[in-house]
C-alpha positions in Angstrom: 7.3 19.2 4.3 8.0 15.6 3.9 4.5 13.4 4.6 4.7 10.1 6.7 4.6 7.1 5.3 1.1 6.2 7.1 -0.5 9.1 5.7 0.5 8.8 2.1 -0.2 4.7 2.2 -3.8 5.7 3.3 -4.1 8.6 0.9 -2.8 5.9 -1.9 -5.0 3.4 -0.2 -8.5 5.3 -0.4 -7.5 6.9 -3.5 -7.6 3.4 -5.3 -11.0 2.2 -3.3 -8.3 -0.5 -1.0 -10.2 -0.9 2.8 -7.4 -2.1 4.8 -8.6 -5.2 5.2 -7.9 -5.9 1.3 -4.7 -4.1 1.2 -3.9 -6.3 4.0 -4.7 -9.5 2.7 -3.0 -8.9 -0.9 0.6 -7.4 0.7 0.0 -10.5 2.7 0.5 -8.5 6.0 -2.2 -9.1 8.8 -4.7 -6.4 8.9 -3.4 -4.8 12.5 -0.2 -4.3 11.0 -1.7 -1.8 8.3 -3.5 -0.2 11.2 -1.1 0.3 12.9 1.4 1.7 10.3 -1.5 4.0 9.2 -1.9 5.3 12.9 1.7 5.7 12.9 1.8 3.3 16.2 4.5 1.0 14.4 7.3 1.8 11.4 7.0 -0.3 8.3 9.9 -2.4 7.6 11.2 -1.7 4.0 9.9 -5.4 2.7 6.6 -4.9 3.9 6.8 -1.6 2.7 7.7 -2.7 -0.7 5.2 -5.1 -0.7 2.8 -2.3 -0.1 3.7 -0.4 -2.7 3.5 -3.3 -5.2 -0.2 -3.6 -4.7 -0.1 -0.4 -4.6 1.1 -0.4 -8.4 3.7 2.4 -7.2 7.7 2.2 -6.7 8.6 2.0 -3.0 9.8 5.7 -3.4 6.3 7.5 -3.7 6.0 6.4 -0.5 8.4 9.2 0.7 7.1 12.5 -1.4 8.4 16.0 -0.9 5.9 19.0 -2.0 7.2 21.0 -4.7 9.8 23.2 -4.0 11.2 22.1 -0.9 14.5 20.3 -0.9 16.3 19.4 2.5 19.5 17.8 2.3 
C-alpha cells in the first residue's frame, strides 16, 4: 500500500509538534492550502511539496513511502 501524500505530511507534521498554521507560515504556503492538501481536497504541486518537506527536515521522497515488502512497478 502506498500512503497519500496528505496523510504522511500530517503524520510527519504531528509527529514533529507543527499545527498547520506553523507549517504553513514557514513553507510560506497559506494555511488553507495545507488544509486542504491534508483533506486530500487539492494535489500539492511538487515546489510546494518540496518546500514542505524542507521544513519538514525530510527529502521530498519520504513523502511517497511504500510499507515493507510491497513493490509495484
Amino acid at each position: 500500500m502506498i500512503y497519500s501524500i496528505p496523510n504522511k505530511i500530517t503524520e510527519l507534521r504531528l509527529h514533529q509538534g507543527y499545527s498547520m498554521r506553523r507549517l504553513a507560515k514557514k513553507a510560506q504556503v497559506s494555511n488553507s492550502t495545507i488544509s486542504a492538501i491534508e483533506k486530500a481536497e487539492k494535489t500539492v504541486n511538487p515546489y510546494t511539496a518540496k518546500r514542505i518537506a524542507d521544513v519538514l527536515n525530510v527529502d521530498i521522497t519520504a513523502l511517497f513511502v511504500l510499507r515493507a515488502g510491497e513493490c509495484h512497478d
